[in-house]
C-alpha positions as CSV (number, residue, x, y, z in Angstrom):
1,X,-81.2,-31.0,-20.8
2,X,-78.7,-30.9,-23.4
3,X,-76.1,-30.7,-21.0
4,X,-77.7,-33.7,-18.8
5,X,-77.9,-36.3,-21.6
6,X,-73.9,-35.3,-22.8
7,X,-73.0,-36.7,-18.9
8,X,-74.9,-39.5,-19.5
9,X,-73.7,-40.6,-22.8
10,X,-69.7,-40.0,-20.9
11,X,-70.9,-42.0,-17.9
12,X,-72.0,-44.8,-20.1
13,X,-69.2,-44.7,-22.3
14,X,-66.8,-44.7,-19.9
15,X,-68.4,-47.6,-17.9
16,X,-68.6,-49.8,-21.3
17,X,-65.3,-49.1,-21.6
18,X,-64.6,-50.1,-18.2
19,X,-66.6,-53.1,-19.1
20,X,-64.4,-54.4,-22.0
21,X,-60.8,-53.8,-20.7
22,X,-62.4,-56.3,-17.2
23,X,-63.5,-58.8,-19.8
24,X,-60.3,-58.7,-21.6
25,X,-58.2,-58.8,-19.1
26,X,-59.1,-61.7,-17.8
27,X,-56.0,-64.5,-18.3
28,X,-54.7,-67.5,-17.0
29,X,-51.3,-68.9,-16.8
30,X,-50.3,-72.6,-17.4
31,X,-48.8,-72.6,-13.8
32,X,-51.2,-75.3,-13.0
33,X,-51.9,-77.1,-16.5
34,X,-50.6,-80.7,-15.5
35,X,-48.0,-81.8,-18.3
36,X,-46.3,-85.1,-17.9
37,X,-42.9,-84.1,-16.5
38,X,-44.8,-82.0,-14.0
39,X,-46.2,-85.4,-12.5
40,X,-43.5,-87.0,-9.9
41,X,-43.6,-90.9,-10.7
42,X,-43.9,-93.3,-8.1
43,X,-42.8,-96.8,-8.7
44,X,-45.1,-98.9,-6.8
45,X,-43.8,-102.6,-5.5
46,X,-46.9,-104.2,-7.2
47,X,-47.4,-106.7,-10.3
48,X,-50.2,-104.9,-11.0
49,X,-52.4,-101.6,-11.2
50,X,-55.7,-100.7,-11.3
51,X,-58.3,-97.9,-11.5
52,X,-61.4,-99.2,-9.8
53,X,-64.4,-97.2,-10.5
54,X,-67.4,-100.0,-9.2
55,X,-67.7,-98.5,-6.3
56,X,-67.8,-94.8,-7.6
57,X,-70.8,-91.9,-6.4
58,X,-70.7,-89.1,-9.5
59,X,-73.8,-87.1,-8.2
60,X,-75.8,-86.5,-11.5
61,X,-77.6,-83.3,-11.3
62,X,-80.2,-81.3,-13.6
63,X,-77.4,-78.6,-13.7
64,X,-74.8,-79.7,-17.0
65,X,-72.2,-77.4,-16.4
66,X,-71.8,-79.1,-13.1
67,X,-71.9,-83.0,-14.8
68,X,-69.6,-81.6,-17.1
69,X,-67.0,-80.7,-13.9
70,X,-67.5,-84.1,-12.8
71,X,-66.7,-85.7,-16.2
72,X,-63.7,-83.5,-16.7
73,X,-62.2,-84.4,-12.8
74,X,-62.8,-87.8,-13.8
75,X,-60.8,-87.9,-16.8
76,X,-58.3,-85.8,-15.4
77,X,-57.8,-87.9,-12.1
78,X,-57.9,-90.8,-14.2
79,X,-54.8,-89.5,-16.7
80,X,-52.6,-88.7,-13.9
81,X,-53.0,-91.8,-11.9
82,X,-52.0,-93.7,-15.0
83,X,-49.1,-91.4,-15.5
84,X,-48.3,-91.1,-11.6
85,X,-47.7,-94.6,-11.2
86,X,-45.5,-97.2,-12.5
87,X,-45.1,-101.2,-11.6
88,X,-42.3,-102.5,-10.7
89,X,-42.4,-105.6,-8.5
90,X,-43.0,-108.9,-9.0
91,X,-46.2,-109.8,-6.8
92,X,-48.4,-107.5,-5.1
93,X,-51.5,-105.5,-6.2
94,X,-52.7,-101.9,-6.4
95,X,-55.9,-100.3,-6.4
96,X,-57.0,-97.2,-7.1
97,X,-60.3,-97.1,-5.8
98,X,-62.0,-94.0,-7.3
99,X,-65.2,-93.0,-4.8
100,X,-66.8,-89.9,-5.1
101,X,-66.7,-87.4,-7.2
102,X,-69.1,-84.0,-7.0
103,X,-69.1,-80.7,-7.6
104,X,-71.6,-78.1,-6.2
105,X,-73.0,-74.3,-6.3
106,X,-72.1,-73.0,-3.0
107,X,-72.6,-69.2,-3.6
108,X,-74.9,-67.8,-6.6
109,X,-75.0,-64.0,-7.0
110,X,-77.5,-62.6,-9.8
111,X,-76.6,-59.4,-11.6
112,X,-78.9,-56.8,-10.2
113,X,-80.9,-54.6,-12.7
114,X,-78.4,-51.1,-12.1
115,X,-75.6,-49.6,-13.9
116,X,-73.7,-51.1,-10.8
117,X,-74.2,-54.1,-12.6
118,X,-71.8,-53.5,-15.2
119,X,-68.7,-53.3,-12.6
120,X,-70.4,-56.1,-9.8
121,X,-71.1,-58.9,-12.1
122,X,-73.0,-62.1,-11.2
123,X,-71.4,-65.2,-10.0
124,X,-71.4,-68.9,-8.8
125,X,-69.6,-70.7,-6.9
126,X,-68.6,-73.9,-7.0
127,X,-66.5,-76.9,-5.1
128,X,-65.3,-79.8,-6.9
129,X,-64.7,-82.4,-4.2
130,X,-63.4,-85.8,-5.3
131,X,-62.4,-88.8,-2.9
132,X,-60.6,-91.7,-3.4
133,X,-58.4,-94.4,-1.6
134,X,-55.1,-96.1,-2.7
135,X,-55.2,-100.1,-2.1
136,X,-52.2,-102.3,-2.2
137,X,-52.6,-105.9,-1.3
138,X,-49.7,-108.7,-0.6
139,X,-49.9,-112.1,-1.5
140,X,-49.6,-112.7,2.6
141,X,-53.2,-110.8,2.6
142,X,-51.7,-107.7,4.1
143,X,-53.2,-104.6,3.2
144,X,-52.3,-100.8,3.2
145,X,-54.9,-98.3,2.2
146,X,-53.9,-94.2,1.3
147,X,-57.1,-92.4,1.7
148,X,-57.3,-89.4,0.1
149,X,-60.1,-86.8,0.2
150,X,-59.8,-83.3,-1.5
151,X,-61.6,-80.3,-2.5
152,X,-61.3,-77.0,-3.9
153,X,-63.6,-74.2,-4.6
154,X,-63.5,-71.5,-7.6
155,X,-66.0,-69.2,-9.1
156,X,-67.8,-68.8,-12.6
157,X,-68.5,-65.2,-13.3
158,X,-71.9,-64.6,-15.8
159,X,-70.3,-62.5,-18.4
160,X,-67.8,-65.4,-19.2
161,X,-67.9,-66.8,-22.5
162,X,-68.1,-70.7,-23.1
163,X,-64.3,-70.8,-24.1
164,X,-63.5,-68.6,-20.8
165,X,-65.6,-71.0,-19.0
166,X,-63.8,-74.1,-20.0
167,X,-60.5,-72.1,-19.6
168,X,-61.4,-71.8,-15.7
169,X,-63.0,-75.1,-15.1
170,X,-59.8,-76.9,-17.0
171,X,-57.7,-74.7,-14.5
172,X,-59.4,-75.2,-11.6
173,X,-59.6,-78.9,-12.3
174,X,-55.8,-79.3,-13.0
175,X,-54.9,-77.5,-9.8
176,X,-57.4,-79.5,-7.8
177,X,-54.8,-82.6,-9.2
178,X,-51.6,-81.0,-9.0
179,X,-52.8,-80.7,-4.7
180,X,-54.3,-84.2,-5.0
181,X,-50.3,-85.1,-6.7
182,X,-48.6,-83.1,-3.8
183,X,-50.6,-84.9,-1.0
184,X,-50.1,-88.4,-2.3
185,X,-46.2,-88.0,-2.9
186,X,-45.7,-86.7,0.5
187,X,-48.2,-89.6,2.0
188,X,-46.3,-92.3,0.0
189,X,-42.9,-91.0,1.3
190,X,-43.8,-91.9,4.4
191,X,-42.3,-94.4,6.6
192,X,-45.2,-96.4,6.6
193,X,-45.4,-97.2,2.8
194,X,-41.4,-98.3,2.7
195,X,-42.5,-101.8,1.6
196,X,-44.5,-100.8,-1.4
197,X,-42.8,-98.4,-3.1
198,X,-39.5,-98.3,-4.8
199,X,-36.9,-95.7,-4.4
């Protein structure tokens, strides 16, 4: 008996210790923290710029942690475009019409009641989608639009704290820009937006 509870007292032991050095070792890098050099300016051929948000679909849920995605992709998307581009022309217009933004669970796994439970902790999944198009208007009514729609999925594991939280969700959100930054530089290098922007 003796003998019986010494194993058990190891086995748990071990797999607390197991427990902490996962939960420690948990880090992220600033590869995709979004610093102002990091953004590529684009001078636009435009008097003007602005960020349009009449027209923009934030789905509200009961679930705060996912509002609080939403508000953070907003802000985020809204810094960069501001430091993305710069007018240069003398006529013209640009728009950035912001249109949906929303993030979802798309995977929940509960902790199950075992000492399995320790290593396989419980997670959710979630997808941050935002969608957006890029207007510029000429005085001669001519119009180009860049639509852009992107999304990207990470996971929240349970034992997280509220500062590791944060830390993934500020991560996730700034690579989630950094593709959204890639696709438009490529899209506005293209042949068909010579006019409008300024090499």
């Amino acid at each position: 008996m003796v003998f019986k509870k010494n194993i058990m007292l190891k086995v748990f032991i071990l797999l607390k210790f197991f427990l902490l050095l996962g939960g420690c070792a948990y880090q992220y890098t600033n590869e995709h923290n979004l610093d102002i050099e990091d953004v590529k300016k684009i001078k636009l051929n435009v008097q003007s710029f602005e960020i349009n948000k009449d027209n923009l679909d934030i789905i509200k849920t009961e679930n705060l942690l996912q509002n609080e995605i939403n508000k953070k992709a907003l802000n985020k998307l809204e810094a960069w475009a501001w430091q993305k581009f710069a007018t240069e022309g003398i006529e013209n217009k640009a728009f950035l019409n912001l249109l949906k933004i929303d993030t979802s669970v798309i995977e929940k796994r509960k902790n199950k009641k075992s000492i399995l439970s320790i290593i396989n902790q419980g997670k959710e999944v979630y997808k941050i989608a935002l969608n957006f198009d890029l207007s510029i208007n000429t005085n001669d009514s001519l119009m180009k639009t860049l639509k852009i729609t992107s999304s990207l999925d990470f996971e929240l594991l349970n034992k997280y704290s509220i500062a590791q939280r944060n830390k993934v969700i500020i991560y996730n959100v700034n690579k989630l820009i950094k593709l959204i930054d890639e696709k438009v530089t490529f899209q506005l290098n293209k042949k068909a937006f010579n006019k409008f922007v300024i090499m």
